[in-house]
C-alpha positions as CSV (number, residue, x, y, z in Angstrom):
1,X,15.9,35.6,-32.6
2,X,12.0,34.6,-32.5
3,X,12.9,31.3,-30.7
4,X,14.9,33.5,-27.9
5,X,11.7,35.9,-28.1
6,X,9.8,32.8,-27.5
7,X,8.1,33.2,-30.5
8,X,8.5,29.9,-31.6
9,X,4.9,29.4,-33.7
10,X,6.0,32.3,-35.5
11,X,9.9,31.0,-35.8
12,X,8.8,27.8,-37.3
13,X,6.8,29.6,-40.1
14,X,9.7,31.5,-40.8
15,X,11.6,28.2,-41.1
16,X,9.6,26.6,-43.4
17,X,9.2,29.4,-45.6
18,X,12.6,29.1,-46.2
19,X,12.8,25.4,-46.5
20,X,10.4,25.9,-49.5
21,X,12.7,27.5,-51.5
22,X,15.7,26.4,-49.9
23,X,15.4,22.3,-49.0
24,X,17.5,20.3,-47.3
25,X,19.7,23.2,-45.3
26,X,20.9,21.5,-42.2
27,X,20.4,24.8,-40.5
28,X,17.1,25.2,-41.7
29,X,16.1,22.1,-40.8
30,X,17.3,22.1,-37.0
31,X,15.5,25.9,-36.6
32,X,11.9,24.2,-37.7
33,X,12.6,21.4,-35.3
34,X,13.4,23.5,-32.4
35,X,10.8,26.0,-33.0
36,X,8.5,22.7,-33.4
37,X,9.6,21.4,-30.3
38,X,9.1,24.3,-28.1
39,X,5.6,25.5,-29.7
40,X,4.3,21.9,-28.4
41,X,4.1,20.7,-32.5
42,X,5.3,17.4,-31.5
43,X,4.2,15.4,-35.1
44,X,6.6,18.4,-37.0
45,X,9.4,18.5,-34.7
46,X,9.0,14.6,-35.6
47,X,9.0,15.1,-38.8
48,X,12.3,17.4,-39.2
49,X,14.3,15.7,-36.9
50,X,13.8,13.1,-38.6
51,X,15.1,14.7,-42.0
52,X,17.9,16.1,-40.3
53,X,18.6,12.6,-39.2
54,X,18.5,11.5,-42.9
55,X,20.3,14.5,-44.2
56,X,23.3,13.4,-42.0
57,X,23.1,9.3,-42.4
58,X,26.3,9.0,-44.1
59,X,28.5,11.2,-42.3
60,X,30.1,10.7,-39.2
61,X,29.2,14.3,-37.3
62,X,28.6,14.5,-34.0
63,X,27.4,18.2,-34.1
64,X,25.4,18.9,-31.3
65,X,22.3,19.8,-33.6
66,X,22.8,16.3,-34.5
67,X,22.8,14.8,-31.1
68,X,20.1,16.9,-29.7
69,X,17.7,15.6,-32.5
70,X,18.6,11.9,-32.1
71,X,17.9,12.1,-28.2
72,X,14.8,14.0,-29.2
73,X,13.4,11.3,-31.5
74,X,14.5,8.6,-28.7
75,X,12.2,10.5,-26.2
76,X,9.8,10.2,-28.2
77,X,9.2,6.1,-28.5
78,X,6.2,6.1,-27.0
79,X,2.7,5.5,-27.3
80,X,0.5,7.9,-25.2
81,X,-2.8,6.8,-23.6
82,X,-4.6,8.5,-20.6
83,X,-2.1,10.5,-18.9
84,X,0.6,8.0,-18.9
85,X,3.8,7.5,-21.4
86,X,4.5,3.9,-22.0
87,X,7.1,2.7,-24.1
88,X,6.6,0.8,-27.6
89,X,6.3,-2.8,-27.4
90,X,9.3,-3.2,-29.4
91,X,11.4,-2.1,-26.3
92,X,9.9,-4.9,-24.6
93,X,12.3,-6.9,-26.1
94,X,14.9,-6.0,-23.5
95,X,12.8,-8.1,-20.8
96,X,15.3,-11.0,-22.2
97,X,14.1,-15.0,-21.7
98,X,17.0,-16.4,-19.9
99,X,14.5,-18.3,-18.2
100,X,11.6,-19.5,-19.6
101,X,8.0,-17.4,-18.8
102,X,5.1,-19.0,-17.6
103,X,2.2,-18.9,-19.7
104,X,0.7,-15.9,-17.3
105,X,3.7,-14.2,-17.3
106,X,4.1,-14.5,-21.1
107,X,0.2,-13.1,-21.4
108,X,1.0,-10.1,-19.0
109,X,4.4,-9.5,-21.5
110,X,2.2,-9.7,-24.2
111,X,-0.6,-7.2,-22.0
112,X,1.7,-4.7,-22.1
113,X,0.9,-3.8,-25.6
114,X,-2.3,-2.7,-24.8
115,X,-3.4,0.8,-23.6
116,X,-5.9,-1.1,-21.3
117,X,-2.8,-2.5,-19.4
118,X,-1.2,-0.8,-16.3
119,X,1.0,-2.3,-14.0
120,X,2.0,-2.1,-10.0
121,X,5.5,-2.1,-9.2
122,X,8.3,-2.5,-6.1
123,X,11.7,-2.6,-6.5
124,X,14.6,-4.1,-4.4
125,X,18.4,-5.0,-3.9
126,X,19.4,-8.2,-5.2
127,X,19.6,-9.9,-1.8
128,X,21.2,-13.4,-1.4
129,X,18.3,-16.1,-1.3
130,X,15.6,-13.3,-1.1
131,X,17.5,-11.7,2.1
132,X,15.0,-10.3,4.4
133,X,11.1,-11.9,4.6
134,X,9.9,-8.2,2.8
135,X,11.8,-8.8,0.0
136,X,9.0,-11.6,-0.6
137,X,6.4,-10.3,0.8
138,X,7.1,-6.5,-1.0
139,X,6.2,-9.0,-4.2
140,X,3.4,-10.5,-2.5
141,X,2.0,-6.9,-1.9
142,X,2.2,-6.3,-5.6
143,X,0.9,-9.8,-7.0
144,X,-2.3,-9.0,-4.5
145,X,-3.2,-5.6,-5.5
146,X,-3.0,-6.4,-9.5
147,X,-5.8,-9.4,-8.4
148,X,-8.1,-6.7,-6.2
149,X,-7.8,-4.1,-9.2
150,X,-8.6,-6.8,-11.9
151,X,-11.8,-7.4,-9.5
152,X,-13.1,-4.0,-9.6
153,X,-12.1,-3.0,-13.3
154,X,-12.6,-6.2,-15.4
155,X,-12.2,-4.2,-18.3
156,X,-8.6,-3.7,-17.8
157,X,-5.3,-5.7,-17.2
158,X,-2.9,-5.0,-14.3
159,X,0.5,-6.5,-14.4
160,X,2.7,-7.5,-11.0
161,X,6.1,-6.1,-11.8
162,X,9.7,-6.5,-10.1
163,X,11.7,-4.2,-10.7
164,X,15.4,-5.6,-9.8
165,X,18.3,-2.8,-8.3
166,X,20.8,-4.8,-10.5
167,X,22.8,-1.4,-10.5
168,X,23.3,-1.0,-6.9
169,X,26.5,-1.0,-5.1
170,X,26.0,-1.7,-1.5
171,X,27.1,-5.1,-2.0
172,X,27.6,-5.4,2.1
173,X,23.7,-5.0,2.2
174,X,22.9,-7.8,0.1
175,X,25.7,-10.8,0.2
176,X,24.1,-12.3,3.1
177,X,20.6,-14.3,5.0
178,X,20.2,-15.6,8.2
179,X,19.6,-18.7,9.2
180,X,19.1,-20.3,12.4
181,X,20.5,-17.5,14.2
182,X,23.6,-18.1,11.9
183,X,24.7,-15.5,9.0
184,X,25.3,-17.2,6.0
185,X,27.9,-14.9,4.2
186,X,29.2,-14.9,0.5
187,X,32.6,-13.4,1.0
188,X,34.3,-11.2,-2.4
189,X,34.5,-7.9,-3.1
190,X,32.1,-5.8,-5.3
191,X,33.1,-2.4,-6.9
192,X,30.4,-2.1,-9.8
193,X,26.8,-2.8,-9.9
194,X,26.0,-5.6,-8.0
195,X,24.3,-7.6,-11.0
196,X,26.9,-8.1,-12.8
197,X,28.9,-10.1,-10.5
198,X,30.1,-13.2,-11.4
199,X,28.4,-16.2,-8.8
200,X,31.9,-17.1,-8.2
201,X,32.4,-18.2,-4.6
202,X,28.9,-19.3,-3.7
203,X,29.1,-23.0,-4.2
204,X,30.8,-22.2,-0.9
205,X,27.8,-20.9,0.4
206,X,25.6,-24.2,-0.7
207,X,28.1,-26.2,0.7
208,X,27.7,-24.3,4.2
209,X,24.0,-23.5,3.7
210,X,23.1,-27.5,2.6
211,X,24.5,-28.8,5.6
212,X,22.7,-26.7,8.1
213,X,19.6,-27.4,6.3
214,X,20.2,-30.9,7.3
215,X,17.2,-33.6,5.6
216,X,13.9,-33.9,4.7
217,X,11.4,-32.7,1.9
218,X,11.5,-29.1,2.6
219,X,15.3,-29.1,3.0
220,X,15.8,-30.8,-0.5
221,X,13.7,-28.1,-1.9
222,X,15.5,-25.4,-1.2
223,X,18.8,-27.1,-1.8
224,X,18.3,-27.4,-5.2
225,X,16.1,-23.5,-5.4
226,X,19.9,-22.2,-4.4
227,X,21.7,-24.6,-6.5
228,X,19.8,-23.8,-9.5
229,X,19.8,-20.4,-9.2
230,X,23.1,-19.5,-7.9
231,X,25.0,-22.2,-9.3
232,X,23.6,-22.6,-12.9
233,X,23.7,-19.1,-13.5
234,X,26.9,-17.2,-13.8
235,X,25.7,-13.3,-13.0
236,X,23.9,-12.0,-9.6
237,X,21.1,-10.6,-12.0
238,X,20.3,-13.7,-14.2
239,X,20.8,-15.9,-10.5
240,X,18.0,-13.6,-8.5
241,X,15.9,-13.3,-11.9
242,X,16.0,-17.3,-11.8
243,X,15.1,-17.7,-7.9
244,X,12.6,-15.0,-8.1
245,X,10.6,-16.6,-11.4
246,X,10.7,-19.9,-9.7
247,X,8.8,-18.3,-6.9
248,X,6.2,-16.5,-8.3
249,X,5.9,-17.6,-12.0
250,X,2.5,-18.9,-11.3
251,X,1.0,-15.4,-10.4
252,X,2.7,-13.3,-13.7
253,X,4.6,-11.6,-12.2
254,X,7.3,-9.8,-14.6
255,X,10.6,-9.3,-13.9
256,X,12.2,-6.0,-15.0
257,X,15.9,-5.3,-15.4
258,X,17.1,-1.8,-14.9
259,X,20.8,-2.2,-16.2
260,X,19.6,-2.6,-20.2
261,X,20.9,-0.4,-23.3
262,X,17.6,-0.8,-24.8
263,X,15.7,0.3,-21.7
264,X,18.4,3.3,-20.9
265,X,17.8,4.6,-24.3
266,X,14.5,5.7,-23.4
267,X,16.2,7.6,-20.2
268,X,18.2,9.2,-22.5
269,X,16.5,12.6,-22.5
270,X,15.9,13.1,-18.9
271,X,20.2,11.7,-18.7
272,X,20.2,14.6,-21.2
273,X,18.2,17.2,-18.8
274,X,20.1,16.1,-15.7
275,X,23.7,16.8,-16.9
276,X,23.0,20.1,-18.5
277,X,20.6,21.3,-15.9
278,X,20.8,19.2,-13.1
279,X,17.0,19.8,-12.9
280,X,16.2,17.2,-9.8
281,X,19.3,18.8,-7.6
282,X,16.7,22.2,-7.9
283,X,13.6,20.7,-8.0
284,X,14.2,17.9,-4.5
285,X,15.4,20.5,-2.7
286,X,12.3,23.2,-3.2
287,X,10.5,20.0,-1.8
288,X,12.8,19.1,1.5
289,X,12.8,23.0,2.5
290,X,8.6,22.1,3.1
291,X,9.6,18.8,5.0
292,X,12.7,20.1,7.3
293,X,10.6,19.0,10.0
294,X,10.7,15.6,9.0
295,X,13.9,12.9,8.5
296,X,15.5,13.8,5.4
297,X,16.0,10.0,3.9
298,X,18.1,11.5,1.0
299,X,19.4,13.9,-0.3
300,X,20.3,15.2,-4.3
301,X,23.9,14.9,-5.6
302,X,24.4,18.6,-8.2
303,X,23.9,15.7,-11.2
304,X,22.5,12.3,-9.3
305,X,23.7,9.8,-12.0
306,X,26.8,7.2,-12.0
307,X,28.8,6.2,-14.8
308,X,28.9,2.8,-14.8
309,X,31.0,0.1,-16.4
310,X,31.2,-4.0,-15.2
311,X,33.9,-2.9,-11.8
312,X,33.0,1.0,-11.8
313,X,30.2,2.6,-10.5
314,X,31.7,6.1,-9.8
315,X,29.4,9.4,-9.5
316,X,29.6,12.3,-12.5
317,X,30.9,15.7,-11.3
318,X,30.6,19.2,-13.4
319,X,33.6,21.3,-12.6
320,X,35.0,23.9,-14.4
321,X,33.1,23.3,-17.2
322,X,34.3,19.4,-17.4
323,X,32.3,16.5,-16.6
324,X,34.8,13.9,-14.4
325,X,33.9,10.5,-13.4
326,X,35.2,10.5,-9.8
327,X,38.1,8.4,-8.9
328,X,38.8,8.1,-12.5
329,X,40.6,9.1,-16.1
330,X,37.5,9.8,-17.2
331,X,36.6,13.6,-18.4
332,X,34.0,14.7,-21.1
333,X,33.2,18.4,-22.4
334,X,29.3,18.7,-22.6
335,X,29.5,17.4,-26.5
336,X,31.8,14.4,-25.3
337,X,29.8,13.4,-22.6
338,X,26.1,14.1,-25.1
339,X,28.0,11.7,-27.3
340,X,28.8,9.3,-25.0
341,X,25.1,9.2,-23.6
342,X,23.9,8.9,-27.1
343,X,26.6,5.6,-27.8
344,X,26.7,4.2,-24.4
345,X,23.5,4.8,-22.7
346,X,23.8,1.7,-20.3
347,X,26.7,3.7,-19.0
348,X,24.8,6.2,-17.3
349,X,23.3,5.1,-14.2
350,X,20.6,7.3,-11.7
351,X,20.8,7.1,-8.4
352,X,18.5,6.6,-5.7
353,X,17.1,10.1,-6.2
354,X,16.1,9.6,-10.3
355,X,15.6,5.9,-10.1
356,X,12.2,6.1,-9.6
357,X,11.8,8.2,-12.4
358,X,13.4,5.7,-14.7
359,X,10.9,3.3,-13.8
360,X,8.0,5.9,-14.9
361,X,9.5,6.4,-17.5
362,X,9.6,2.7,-18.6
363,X,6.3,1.6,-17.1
364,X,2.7,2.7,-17.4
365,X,2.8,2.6,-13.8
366,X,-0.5,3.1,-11.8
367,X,1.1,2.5,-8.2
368,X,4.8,1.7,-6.4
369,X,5.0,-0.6,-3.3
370,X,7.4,-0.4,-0.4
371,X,8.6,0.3,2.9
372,X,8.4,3.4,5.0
373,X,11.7,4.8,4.3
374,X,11.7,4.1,0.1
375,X,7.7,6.3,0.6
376,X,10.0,8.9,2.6
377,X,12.1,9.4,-0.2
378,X,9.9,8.8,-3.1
379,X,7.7,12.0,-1.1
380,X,10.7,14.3,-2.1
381,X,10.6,13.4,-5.4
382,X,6.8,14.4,-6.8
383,X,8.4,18.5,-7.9
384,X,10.9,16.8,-10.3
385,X,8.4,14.5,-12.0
386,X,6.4,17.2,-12.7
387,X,9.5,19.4,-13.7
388,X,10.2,16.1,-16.4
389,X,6.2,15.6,-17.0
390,X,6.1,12.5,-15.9
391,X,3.2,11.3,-13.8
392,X,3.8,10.4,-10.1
393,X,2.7,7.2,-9.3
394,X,0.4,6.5,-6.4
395,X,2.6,5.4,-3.5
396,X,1.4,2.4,-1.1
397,X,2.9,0.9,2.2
398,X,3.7,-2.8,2.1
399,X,2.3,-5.5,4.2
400,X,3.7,-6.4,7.1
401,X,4.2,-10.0,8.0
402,X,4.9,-11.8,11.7
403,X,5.7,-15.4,11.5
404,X,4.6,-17.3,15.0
405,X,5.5,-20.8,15.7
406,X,3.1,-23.4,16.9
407,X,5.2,-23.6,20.4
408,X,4.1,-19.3,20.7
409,X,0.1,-20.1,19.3
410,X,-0.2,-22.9,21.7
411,X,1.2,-20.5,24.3
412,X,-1.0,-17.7,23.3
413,X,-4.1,-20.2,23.2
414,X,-3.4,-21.2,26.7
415,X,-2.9,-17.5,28.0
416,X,-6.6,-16.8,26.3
417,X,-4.5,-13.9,24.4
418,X,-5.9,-12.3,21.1
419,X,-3.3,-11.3,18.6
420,X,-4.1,-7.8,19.0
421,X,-3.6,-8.2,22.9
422,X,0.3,-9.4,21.6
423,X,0.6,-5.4,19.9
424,X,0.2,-3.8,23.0
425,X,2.7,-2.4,24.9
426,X,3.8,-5.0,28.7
427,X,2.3,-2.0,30.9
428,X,-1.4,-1.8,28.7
429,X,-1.2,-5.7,28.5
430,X,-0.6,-6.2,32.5
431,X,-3.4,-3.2,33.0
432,X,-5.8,-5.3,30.7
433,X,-4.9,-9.0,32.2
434,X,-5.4,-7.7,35.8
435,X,-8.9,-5.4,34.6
436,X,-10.2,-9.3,33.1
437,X,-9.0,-11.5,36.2
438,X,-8.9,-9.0,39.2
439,X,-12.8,-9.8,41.4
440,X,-12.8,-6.1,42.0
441,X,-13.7,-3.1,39.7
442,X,-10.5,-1.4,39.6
443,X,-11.8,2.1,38.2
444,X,-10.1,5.1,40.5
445,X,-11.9,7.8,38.1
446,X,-14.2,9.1,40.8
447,X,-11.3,9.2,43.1
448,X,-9.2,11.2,40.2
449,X,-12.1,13.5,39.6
450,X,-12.0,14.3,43.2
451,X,-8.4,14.7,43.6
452,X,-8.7,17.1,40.2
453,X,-11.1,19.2,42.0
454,X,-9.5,19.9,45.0
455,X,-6.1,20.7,43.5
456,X,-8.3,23.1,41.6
457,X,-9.7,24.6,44.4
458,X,-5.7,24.8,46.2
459,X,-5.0,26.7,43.3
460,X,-7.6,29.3,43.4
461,X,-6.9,30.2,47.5
């Protein structure tokens, strides 16, 4: 009655008055964790979950009591510094060595245990041989900021971090590059997340994409890059963690996998808070009523996570009281599917509206890269981190990068054009040539001025 009072302080004396006299009730126990948990007593909610943990080791029950306190004490595998929630080193073991680290990255692994560590993060699809240029220089943009910050704070360590969408579907977006004015195409089909596809198919790919290369130095580089990497490695994820590390292992940069049991555990909670109160679907859109002004880049699904298995990734519905896996079998009750969550967390999957919150969650995060339209969507996101208490990272636009070939510089050169006069639009680039090479002072603002004032005076007859 006191907890529903929210009288909780008062509640947990209660409890543990009765404990005293009567130890080890399972009841008991559960009403002094909840009333411990929701009067902010985080060490004795601890404490009794714990023992109703203990209480319960040899049985099989899945009473909900029992699952709310295991997700509770899963939540809470952290270590708190500042304002920011990090997770215990001893996660860290789910960054897993299918390559070998460099010796930076290893020391920026290792970094990690410290409270003096933060890191600076992008994220992005697994696209075949990097994809598009930002794809590299999104990473680029990270590596650089982590060497500015160590600059200015020498006291403190900053980590690069790529964060790989291993558990994205748009496979169409990501099975191709282009080269030479040519697309160079892995053809399969894809109906899970994209990082657990086999690399089946793509020695077709080198066979097409060695060719075009044709010889040299340069050429017999990146033959072997894609052979390595794509055909050494027999999953998307461990192929583009291989490419990428062979890129940038010299800067530390650290390469974060998203689809991990280990990792999801610590999502559990907020998996927890989504399907029983679908608390982003309320909080996003209190945030795009303020920006109907603007592009909506996306928006929230009632319950924004995907149940996910190696050739499903199918969205989680709640409908008359049942929790379906669309365009599947599958159906839970809201104890099946806390069970399942607690057993399978690498099962449940957020989607591009809680994503970002997973890696907060994961990462003592100071500051997340990208591109115009992943800030536009990360914008509509700040209410629900602060509905989960979770602190919203500072959000920065990647570089920009244009490539020019000697033929265009020598060109440029000739013309006597700056790179900024390149940015301007043809009609302010013609106005500006003809202003620098024209013998006459072509300046008609006297004449304009005079024309204004006796269009003014027409008016007033």
């Amino acid at each position: 009655m006191l907890l529903t009072l929210n009288k909780s302080e008062e509640a947990l004396q209660i409890y543990e008055n009765g404990l005293n006299t009567h130890p080890n009730r399972f009841n008991g126990i559960y009403g002094a964790a909840s009333a411990a948990r929701d009067s902010g007593n985080k060490e004795k909610a601890i404490l009794y979950f714990n023992q109703l943990i203990e209480l319960c080791k040899n049985s099989n029950s899945d009473r909900p009591e029992l699952i709310d306190a295991k997700l509770f004490i899963a939540s809470c595998f952290w270590i708190k510094f500042n304002f920011f929630f990090v997770p215990d080193i001893g996660s860290m073991d789910s960054i897993r060595f299918s390559i070998k680290p460099s010796e930076k990255t290893s020391l920026n692994i290792k970094q990690l245990e410290s409270e003096k560590t933060f890191t600076i993060t992008t994220g992005h699809q697994l696209n075949l041989f990097t994809g598009p240029l930002y794809f590299l220089y999104k990473i680029v943009s990270v590596i650089n900021l982590t060497k500015e910050l160590k600059e200015k704070y020498p006291e403190y360590n900053f980590v690069p971090i790529y964060w790989m969408a291993t558990e994205d579907h748009d496979f169409e977006e990501i099975n191709y590059f282009n080269f030479k004015n040519k697309k160079i195409k892995w053809n399969r089909k894809s109906n899970g997340p994209v990082g657990r596809l086999s690399t089946e198919g793509l020695n077709e790919v080198f066979a097409f994409f060695s060719k075009e290369l044709g010889i040299g130095n340069n050429a017999n580089y990146l033959k072997e890059l894609f052979r390595k990497s794509y055909l050494e490695n027999n999953k998307l994820t461990d192929a583009t963690r291989f490419l990428v590390n062979e890129l940038f292992a010299s800067e530390g940069l650290v390469i974060m996998d998203g689809d991990d049991k280990e990792l999801k555990k610590l999502l559990t909670p907020y998996c927890k808070e989504e399907l029983l109160k679908q608390t982003s679907y309320k909080e996003v859109n209190k945030i795009l009523l303020q920006l109907k002004e603007y592009n909506i880049q996306v928006n929230p699904r009632e319950i924004n996570l995907f149940y996910i298995e190696d050739n499903l990734r199918e969205r989680i519905v709640y409908e008359n009281n049942i929790y379906q896996v669309l365009n599947t079998n599958y159906s839970f009750t809201e104890n099946e599917i806390l069970i399942e969550l607690e057993n399978h967390p690498e099962k449940f999957s957020p989607n591009v509206i809680l994503r970002p919150l997973y890696q907060e969650v994961v990462l003592p995060n100071l500051c997340y890269i990208g591109g115009g339209g992943e800030l536009a969507y990360w914008f509509e996101l700040k209410s629900n981190f602060e509905a989960n208490k979770i602190t919203f990272p500072i959000l920065l636009l990647r570089n920009s990068v244009l490539l020019v070939s000697k033929k265009q510089a020598l060109k440029a050169n000739k013309l006597e054009l700056t790179w900024n006069d390149l940015f301007l639009s043809q009609e302010k680039l013609i106005e500006k040539a003809t202003k620098e090479l024209s013998k006459f002072e072509i300046d008609f603002s006297k004449q304009k001025a005079l024309l204004s004032s006796q269009f003014q005076d027409l008016i007033e007859i």
